[in-house]
Structures are given as structure tokens and as C-alpha cells.
KEDRENVO-222797 format. One record per residue: residue number from 1; residue in one letter; x, y, z of N, C-alpha, C in turn. Coordinates in nm, 2 decimals, decimal comma. Example, Ala and Ser with C-alpha at 12.3 -4.5 7.8 and 13.67 -1.06 7.14 Angstrom:
   nr  rest     n.X     n.Y     n.Z    ca.X    ca.Y    ca.Z     c.X     c.Y     c.Z
    1     A    1,32   -0,57    0,78    1,23   -0,45    0,78    1,32   -0,33    0,78
    2     S    1,28   -0,22    0,71    1,37   -0,11    0,71    1,29    0,00    0,79
***
This chain:
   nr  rest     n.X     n.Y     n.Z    ca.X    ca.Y    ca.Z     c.X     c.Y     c.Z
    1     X    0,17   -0,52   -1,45    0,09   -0,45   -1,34    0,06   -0,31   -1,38
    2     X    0,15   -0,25   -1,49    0,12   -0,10   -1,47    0,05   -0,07   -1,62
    3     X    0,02   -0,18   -1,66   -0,02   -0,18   -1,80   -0,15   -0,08   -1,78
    4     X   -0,22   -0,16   -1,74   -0,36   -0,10   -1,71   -0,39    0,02   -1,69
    5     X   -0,29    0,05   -1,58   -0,31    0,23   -1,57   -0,28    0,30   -1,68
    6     X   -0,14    0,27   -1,75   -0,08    0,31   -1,85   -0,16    0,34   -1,94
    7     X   -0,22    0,22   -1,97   -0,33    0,23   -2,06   -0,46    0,33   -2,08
    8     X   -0,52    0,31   -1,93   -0,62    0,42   -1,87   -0,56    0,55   -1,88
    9     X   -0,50    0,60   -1,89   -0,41    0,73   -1,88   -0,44    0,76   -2,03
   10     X   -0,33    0,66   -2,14   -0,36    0,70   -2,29   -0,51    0,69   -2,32
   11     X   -0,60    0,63   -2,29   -0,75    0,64   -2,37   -0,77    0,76   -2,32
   12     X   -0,72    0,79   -2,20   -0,79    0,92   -2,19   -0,78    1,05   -2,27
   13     X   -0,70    1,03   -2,36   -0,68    1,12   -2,43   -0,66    1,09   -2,58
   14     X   -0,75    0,96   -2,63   -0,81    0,93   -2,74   -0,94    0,97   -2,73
   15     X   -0,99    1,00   -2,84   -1,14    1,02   -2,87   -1,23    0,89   -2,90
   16     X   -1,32    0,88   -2,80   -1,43    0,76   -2,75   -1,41    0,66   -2,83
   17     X   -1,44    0,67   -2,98   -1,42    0,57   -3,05   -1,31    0,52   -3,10
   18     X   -1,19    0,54   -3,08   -1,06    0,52   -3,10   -1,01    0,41   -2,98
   19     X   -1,09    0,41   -2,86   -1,04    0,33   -2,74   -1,03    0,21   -2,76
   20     X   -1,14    0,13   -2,76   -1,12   -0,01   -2,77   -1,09   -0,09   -2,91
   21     X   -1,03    0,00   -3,01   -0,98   -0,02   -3,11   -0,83   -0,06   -3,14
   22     X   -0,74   -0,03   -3,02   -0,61    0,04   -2,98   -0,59    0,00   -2,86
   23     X   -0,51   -0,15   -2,85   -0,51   -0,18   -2,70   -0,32   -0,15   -2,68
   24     X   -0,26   -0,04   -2,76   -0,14    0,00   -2,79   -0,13    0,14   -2,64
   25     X    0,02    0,14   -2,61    0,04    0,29   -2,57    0,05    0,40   -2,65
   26     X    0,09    0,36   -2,77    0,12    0,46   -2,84   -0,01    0,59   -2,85
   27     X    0,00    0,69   -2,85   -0,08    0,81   -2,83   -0,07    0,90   -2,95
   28     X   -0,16    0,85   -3,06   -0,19    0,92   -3,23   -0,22    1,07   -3,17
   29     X   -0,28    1,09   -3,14   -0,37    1,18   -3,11   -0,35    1,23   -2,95
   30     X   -0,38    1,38   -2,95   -0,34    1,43   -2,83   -0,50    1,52   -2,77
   31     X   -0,61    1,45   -2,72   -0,75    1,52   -2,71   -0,80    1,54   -2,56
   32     X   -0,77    1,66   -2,53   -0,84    1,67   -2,34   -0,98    1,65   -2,39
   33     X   -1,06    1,64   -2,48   -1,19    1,66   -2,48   -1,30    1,61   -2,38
   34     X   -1,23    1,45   -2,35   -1,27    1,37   -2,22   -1,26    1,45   -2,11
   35     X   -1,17    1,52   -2,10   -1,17    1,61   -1,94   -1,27    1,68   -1,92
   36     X   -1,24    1,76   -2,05   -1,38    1,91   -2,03   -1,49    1,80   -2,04
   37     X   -1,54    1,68   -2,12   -1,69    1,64   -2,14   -1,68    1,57   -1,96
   38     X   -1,58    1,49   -1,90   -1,66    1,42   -1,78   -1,66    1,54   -1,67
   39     X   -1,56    1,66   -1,70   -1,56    1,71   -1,59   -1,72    1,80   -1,54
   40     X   -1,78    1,77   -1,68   -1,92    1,84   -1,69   -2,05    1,77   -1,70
   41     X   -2,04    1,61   -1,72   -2,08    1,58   -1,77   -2,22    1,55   -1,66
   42     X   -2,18    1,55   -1,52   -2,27    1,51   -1,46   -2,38    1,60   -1,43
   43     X   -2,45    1,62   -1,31   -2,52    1,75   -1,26   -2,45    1,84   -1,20
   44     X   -2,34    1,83   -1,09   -2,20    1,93   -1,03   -2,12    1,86   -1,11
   45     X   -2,04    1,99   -1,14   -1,87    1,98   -1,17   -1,83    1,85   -1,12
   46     X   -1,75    1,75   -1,18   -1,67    1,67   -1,06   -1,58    1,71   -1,00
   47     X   -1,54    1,83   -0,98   -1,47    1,92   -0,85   -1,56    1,92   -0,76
   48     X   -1,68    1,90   -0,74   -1,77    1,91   -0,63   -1,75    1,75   -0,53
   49     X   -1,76    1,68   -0,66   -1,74    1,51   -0,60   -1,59    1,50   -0,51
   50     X   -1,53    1,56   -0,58   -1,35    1,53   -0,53   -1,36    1,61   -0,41
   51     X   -1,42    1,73   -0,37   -1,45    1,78   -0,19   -1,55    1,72   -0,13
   52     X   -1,65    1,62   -0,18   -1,72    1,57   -0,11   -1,65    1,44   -0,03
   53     X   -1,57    1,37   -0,16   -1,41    1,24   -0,10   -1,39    1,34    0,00
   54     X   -1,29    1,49    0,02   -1,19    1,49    0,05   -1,26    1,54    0,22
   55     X   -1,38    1,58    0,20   -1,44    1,59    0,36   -1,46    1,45    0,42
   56     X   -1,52    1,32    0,36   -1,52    1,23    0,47   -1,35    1,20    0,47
   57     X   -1,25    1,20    0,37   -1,09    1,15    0,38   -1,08    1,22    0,55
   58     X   -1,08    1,36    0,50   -1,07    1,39    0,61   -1,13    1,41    0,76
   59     X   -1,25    1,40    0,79   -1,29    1,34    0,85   -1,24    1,20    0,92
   60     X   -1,20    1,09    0,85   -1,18    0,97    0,87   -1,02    0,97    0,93
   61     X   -0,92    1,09    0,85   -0,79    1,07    0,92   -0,82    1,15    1,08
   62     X   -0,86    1,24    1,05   -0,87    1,29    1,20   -0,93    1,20    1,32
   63     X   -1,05    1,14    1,25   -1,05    1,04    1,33   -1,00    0,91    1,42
   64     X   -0,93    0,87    1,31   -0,83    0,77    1,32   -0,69    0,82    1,41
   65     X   -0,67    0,91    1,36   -0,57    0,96    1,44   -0,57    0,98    1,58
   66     X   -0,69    1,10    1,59   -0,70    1,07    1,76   -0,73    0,94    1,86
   67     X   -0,83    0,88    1,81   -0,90    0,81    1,82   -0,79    0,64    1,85
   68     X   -0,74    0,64    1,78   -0,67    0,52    1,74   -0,52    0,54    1,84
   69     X   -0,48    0,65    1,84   -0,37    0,68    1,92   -0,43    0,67    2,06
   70     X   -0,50    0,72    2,13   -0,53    0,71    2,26   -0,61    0,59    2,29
   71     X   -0,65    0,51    2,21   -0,68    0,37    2,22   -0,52    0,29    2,23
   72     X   -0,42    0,31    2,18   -0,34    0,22    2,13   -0,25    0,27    2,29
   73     X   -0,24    0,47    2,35   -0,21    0,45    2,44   -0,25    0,41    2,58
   74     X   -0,35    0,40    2,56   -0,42    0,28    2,67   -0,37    0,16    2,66
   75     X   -0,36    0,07    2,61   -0,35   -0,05    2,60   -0,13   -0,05    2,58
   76     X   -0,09    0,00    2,57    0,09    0,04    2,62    0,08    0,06    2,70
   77     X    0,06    0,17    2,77    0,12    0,26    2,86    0,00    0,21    3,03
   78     X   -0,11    0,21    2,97   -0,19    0,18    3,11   -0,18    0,04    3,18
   79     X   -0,21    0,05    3,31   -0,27   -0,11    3,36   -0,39   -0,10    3,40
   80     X   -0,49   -0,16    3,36   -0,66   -0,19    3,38   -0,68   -0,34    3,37
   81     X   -0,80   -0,36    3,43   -0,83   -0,56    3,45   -0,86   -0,58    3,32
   82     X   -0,83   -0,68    3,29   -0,88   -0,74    3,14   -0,78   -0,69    3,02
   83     X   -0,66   -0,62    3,06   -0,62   -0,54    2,96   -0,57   -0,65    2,86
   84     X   -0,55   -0,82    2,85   -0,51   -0,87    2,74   -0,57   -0,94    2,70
   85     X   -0,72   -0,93    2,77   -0,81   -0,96    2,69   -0,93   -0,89    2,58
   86     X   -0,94   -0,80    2,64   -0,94   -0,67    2,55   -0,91   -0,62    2,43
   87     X   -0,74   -0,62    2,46   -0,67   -0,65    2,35   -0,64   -0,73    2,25
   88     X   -0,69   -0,88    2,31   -0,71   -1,00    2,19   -0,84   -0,96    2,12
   89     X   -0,95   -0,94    2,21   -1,08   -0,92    2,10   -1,08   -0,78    2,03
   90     X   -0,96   -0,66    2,06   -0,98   -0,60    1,95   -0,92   -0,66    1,82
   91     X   -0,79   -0,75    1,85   -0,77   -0,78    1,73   -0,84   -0,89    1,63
   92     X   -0,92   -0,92    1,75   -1,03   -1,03    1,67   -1,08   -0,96    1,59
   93     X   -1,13   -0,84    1,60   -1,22   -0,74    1,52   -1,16   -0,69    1,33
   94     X   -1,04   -0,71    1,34   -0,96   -0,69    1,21   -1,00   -0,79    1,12
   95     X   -1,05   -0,94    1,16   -1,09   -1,07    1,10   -1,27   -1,03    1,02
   96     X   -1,31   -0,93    1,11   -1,47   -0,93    1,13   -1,47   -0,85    0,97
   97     X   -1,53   -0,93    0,85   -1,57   -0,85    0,73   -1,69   -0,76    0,80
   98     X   -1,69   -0,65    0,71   -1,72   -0,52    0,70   -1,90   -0,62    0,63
   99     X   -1,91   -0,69    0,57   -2,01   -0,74    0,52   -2,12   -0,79    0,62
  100     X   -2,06   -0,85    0,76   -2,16   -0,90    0,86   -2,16   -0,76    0,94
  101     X   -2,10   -0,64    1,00   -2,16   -0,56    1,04   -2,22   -0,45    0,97
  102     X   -2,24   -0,44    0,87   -2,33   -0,32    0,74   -2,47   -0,34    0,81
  103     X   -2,52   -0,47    0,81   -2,69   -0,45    0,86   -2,70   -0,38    1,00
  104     X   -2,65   -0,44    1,09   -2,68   -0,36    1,19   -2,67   -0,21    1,22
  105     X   -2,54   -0,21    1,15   -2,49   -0,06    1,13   -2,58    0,05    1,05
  106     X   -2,64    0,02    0,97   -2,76    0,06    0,87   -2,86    0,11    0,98
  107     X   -2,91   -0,05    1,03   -3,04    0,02    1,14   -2,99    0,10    1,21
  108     X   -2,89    0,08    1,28   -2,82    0,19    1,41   -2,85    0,33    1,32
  109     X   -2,80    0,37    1,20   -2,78    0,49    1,12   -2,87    0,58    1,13
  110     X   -2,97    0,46    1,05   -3,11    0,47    0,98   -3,19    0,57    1,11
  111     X   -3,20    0,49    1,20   -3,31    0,54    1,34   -3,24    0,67    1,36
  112     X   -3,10    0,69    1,38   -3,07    0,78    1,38   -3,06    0,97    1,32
  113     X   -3,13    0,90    1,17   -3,16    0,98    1,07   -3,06    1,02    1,02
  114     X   -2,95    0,94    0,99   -2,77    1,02    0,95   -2,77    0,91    0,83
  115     X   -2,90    0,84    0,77   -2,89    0,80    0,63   -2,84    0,90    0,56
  116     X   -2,75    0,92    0,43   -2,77    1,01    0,34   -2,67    1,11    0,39
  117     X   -2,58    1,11    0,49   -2,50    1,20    0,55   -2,39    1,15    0,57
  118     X   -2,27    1,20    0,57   -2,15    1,19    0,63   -2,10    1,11    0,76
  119     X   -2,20    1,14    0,87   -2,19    1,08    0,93   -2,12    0,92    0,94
  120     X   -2,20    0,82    0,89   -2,20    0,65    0,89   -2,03    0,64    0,83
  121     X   -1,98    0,75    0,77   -1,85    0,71    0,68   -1,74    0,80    0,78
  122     X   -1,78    0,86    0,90   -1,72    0,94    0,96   -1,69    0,91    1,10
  123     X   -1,79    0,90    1,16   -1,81    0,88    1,30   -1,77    0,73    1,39
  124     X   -1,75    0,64    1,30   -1,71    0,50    1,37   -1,55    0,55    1,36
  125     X   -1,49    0,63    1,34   -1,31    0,67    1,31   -1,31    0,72    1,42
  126     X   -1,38    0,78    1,46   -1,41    0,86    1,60   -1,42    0,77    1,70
  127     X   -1,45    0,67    1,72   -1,45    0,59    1,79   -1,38    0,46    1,82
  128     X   -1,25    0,47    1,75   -1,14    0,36    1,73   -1,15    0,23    1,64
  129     X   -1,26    0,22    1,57   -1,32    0,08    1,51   -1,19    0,00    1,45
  130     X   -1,08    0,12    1,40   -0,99    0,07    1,30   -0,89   -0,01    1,38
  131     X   -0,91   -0,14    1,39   -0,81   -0,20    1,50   -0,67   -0,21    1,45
  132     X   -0,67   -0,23    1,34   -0,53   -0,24    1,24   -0,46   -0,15    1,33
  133     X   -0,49    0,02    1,28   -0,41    0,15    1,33   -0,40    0,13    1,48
  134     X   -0,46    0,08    1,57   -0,45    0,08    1,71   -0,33   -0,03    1,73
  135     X   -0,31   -0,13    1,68   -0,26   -0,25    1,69   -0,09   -0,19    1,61
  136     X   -0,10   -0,09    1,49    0,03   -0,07    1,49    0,11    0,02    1,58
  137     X    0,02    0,11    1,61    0,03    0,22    1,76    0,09    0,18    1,85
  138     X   -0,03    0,05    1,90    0,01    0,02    2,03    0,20   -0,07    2,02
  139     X    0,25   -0,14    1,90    0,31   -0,18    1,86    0,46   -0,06    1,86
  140     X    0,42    0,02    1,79    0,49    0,16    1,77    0,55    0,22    1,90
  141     X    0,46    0,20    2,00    0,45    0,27    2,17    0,55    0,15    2,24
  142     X    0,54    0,09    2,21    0,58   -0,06    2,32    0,75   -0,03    2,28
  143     X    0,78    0,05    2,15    0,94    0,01    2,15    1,02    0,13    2,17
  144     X    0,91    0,28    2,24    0,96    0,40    2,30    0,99    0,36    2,45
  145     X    1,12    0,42    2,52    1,16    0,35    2,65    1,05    0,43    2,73
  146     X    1,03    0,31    2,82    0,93    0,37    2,92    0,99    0,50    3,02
  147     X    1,14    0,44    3,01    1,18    0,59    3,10    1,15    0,71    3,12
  148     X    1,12    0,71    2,98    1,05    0,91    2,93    0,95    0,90    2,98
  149     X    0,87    0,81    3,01    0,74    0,87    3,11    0,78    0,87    3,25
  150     X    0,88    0,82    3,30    0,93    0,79    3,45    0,91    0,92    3,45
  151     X    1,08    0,99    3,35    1,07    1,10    3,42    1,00    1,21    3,38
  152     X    0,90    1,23    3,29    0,79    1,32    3,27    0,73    1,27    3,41
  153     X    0,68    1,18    3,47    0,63    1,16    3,54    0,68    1,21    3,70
  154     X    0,78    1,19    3,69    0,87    1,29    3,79    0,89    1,45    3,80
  155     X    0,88    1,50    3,72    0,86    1,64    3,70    0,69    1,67    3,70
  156     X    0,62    1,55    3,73    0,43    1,59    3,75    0,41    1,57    3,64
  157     X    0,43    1,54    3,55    0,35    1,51    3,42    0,20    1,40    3,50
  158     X    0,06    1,47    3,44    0,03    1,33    3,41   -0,02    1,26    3,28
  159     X   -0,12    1,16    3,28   -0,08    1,09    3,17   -0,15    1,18    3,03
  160     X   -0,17    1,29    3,05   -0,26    1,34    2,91   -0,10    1,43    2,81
  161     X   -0,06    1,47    2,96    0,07    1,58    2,89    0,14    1,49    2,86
  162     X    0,18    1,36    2,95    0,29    1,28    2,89    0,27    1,19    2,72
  163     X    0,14    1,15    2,70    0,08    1,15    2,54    0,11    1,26    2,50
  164     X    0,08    1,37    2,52    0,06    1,47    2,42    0,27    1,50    2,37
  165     X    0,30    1,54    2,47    0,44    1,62    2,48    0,57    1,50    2,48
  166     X    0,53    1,37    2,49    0,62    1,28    2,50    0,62    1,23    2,41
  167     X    0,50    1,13    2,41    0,45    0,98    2,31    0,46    1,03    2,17
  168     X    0,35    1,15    2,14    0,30    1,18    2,01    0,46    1,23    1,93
  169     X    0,54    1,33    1,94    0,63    1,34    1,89    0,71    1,28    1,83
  170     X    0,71    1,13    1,90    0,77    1,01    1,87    0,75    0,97    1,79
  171     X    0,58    0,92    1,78    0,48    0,86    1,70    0,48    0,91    1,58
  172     X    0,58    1,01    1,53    0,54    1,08    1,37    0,53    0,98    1,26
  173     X    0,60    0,86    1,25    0,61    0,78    1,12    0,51    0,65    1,14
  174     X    0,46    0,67    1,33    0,35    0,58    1,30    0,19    0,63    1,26
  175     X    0,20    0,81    1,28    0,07    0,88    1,28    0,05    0,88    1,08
  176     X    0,18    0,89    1,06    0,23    0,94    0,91    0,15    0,80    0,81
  177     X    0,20    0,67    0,87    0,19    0,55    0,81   -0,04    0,56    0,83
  178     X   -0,06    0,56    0,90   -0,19    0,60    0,96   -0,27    0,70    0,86
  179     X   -0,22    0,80    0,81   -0,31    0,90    0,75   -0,28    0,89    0,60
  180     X   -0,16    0,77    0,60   -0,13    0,74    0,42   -0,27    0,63    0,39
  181     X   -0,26    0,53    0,50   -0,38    0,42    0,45   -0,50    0,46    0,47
  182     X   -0,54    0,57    0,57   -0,70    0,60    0,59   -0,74    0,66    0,46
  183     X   -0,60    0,77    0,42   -0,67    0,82    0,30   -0,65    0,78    0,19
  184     X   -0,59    0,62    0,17   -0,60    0,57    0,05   -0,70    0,47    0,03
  185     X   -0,75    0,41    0,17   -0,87    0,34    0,19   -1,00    0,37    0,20
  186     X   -0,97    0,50    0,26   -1,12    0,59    0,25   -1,19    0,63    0,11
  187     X   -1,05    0,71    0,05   -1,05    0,76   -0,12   -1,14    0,65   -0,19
  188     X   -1,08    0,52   -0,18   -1,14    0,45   -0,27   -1,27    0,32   -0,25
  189     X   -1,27    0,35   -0,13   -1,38    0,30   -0,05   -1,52    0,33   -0,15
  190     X   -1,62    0,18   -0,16   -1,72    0,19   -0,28   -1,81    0,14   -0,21
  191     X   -1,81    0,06   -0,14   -1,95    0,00   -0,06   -1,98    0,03    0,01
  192     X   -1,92    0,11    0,13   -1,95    0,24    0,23   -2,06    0,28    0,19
  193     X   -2,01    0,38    0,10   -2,04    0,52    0,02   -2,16    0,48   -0,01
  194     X   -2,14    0,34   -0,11   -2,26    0,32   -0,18   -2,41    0,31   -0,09
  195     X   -2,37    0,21    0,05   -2,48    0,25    0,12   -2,55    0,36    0,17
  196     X   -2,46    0,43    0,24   -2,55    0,51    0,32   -2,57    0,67    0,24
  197     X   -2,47    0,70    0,10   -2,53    0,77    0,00   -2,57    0,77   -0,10
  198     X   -2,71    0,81   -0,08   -2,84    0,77   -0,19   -2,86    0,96   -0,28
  199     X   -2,79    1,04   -0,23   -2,85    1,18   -0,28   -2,72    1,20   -0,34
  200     X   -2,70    1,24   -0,50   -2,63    1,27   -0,60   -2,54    1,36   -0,55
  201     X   -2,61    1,46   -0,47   -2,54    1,55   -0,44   -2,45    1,55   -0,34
  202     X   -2,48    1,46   -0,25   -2,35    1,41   -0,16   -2,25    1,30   -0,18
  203     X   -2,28    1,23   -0,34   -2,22    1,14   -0,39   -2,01    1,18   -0,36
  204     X   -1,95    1,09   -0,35   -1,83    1,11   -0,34   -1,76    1,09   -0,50
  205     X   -1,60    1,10   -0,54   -1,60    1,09   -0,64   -1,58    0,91   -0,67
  206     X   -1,58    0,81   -0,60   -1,62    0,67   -0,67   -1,70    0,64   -0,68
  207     X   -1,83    0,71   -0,63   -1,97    0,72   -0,68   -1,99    0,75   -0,81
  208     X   -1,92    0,88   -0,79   -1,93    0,98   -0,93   -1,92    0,92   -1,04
  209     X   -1,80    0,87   -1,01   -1,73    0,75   -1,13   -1,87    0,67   -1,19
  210     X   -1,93    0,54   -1,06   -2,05    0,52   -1,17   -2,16    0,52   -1,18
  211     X   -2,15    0,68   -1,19   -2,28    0,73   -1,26   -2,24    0,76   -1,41
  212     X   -2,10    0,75   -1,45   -2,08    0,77   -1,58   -2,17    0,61   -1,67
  213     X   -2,19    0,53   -1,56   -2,16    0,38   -1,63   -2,30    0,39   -1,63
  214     X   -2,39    0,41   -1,79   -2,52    0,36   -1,81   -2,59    0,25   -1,85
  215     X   -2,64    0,18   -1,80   -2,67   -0,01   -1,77   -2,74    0,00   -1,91
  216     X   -2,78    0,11   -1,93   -2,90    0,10   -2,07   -2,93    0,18   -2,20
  217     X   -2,78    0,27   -2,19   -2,74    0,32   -2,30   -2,63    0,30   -2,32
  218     X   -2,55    0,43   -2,40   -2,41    0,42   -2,44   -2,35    0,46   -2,29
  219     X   -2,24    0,45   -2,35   -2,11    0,52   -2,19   -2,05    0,52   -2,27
  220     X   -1,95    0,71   -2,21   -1,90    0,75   -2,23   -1,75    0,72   -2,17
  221     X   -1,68    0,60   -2,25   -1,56    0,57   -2,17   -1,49    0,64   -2,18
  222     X   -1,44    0,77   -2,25   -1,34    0,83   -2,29   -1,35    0,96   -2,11
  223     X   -1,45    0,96   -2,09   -1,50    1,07   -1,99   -1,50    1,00   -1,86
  224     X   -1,46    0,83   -1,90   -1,44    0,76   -1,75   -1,36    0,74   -1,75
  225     X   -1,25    0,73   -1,83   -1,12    0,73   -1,84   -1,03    0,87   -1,77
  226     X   -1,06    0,96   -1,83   -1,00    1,09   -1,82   -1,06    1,10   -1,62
  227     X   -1,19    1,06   -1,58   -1,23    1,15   -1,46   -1,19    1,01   -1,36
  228     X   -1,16    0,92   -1,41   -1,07    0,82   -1,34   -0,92    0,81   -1,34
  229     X   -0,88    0,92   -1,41   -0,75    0,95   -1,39   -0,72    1,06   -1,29
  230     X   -0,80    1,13   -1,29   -0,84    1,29   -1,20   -0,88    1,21   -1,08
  231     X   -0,93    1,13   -1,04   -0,93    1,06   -0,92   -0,86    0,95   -0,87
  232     X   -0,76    0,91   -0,93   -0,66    0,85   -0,87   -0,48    0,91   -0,85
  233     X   -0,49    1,05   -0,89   -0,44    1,16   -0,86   -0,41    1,19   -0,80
  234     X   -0,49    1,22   -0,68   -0,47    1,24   -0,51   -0,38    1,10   -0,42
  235     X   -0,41    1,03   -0,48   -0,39    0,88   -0,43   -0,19    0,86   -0,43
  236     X   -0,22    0,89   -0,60   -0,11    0,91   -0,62    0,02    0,97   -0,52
  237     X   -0,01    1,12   -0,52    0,03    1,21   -0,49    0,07    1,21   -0,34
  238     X   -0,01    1,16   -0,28   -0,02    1,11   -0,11    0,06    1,01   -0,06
  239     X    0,07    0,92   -0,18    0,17    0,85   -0,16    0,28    0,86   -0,19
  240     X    0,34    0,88   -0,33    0,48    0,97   -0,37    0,50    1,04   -0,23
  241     X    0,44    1,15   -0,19    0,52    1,20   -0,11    0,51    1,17    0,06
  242     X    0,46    1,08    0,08    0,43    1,04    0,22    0,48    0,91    0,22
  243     X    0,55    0,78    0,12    0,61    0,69    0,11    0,74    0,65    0,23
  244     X    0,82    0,79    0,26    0,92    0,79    0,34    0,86    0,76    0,50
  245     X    0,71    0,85    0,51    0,65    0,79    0,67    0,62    0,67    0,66
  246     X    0,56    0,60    0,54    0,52    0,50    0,52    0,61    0,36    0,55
  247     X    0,72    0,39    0,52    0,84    0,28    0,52    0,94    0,29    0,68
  248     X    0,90    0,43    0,73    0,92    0,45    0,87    0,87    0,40    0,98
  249     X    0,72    0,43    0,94    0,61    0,36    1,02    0,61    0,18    1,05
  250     X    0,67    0,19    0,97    0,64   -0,06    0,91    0,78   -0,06    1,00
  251     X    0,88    0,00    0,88    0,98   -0,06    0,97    1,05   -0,05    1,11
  252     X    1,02    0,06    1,16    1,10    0,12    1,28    1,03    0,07    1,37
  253     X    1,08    0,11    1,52    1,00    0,05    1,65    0,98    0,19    1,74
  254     X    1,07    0,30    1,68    0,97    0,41    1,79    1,14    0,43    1,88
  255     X    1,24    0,35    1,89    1,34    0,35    1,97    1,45    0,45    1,88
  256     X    1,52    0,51    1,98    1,61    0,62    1,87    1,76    0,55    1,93
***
């Protein structure tokens, strides 16, 4: 399993034609020259691509976060008509491929004139779409005792302070678990991206990635190597150190 990366890692610091000659880890040669050629190679720096990822990443966790949390405390903490059925068809929505709603979603965009912008990769996070994160929430909420809102609610709390100053504090390892997968599903998200950004210059960096890949010349693999290592970096990193929320989040119920 870890061959591949391993692998991807060492070419990246072979010189182009040395790569597919050498399906070894061993590392003859020691050449950043891939770095400096992909890190330049395009029209912006790919430092420009990796803030263009990191505004919709972020974007998408904030959205998720709010958005998904006060969806999930609705559906715990309130009583409204329909509330389990509601709740069945959100989770029906986790089944729904991303493939049958893109068309409509397009036109919705399109009319809107938010082709080519941030928006289409931003704005449905804002809106709770992500049922998964609602469904672990609401999950997460169900195994904090109800008492704590009794008595916030006894002292006048109502329900926005008792979310904010009660629920949410709790919720760290389910908010934690939440902003590990948005930003590791956003990061590497390619068919999104691919649709609704058509201008280079808002390209994110798995875009960026292939535009190295030319259908009708050479490619430079040594420069997709190295700027595919620089972009799975973040990934990395977010997870190393955010693994502890992550295993918090799954396994715990929220109860101390």
C-alpha cells in the first residue's frame, strides 16, 4: 500500500529520465530540480494553486461546521412534526451520487452567474448538504445527558446559548473528526473543481496537477511527481496531527 507513495516521493527527486527506468526505492541521486521546474512551471507559482485549495478547504470546513452542527442540533435536541421523517430522507441523501445532482446544480449555478467562482464548491456546506457530518453530530448529541440542557434551561438559557455554551464544548472530537474529512475530501476533490472551474487562474492545486499532464506532447513527470508530493503534504500533516480528534470523534458518544 505504501509502495506507491514511497515511490512517488523517490522519483521526485530523480531526474525525468531516470524515472521509469528504476521501479527501485533506492535514491542514486539526490535532485530538487523537479521542485524549482513544477513549482514554476505553470503560469502562477503553484503556491498560488495551494491558496486557491486552501480558500474553498476552508470555506467548506466553516461551512460544514456551522451548518451541519445546528442541523444535527435540530434533529437531537428539538421536537417538530415530521422530525423522523426528515431525518430518514436526510440520510437517504448520503446514498444520492454526486453524479445525478451535478446537472441540475450546474444550471442552478450557471443562471446564477457563480460559474467559474468559488462559490458552487462553497456554498452548499453552508447549507447542511453534508448528511454524513449531520448524522455523526446528531449521533455525537444523543449520547450528551439531556440534563445539561434541563438545567441551562433552568437558569433561562434558551436554545441558541444552550448550543453555543453547552452542546458545542462537548462536541470537540465530533467538530474535530468533521474538519479532518471536509479537509481531506475537499483537498482532493477533482470533479467539483473540474466543473465549475474553467479559468487557470482560479484552478485549485488538483487541477493544477493536470495541467502538467500534456495529451499531445511530452510530460514532465519528474515536476508531477515532486508538485504531487507538495500537495499531498497538507493532507498529510492534518491528519498526523488531528488523528487523536479523529479516533475521538468515531469512537466516543459525547458522555463523560
Amino acid at each position: 500500500m505504501l509502495y506507491p507513495v514511497l515511490w512517488m516521493v523517490v522519483s521526485s527527486l530523480r531526474p525525468s529520465d531516470q524515472i521509469f527506468g528504476d521501479p527501485t526505492l533506492v535514491l542514486k541521486t539526490f535532485d530538487i530540480k523537479n521542485y524549482v521546474n513544477g513549482w514554476t512551471a505553470l503560469t502562477q507559482p503553484y503556491g498560488y494553486y495551494l491558496i486557491n485549495s486552501m480558500l474553498v478547504v476552508l470555506g467548506a470546513i466553516v461551512g460544514n461546521l456551522v451548518a451541519c452542527s445546528l442541523a444535527a442540533y435540530a434533529f437531537a435536541r428539538l421536537n417538530f412534526r415530521g422530525k423522523r421523517w426528515w431525518f430518514g430522507i436526510m440520510l437517504v441523501t448520503i446514498m444520492v451520487p454526486i453524479h445525478v445532482i451535478i446537472v441540475p446544480q450546474y444550471i442552478m449555478f450557471s443562471q446564477l452567474g457563480w460559474v467559474n467562482t468559488f462559490w458552487p464548491l462553497i456554498l452548499p456546506k453552508l447549507l447542511a448538504t453534508d448528511a454524513f457530518f449531520v448524522f455523526l453530530m446528531v449521533q455525537f448529541m444523543r449520547g450528551i445527558p439531556r440534563e445539561l440542557d434541563e438545567a441551562a434551561r433552568i437558569d433561562g438559557a434558551g436554545h441558541l446559548r444552550i448550543f453555543l455554551q453547552i452542546i458545542l464544548p462537548l462536541m470537540v472530537p465530533a467538530l474535530g473528526t468533521t474538519t479532518i474529512f471536509t479537509f481531506i475530501w475537499t483537498w482532493n476533490d477533482f470533479f467539483s473543481q473540474l466543473i465549475y472551474l474553467t479559468d487557470p487562474d482560479k484552478y485549485t492545486s488538483s487541477l493544477a496537477l493536470r495541467s502538467f499532464v500534456d495529451s499531445q506532447g511530452s510530460t514532465d513527470w519528474g515536476a508531477v511527481f515532486a508538485m504531487s508530493v507538495v500537495s499531498l503534504l497538507p493532507v498529510f500533516l492534518v491528519f498526523l496531527f488531528g488523528q487523536r480528534f479523529l479516533l475521538r470523534g468515531i469512537a466516543t458518544t459525547g458522555g463523560k
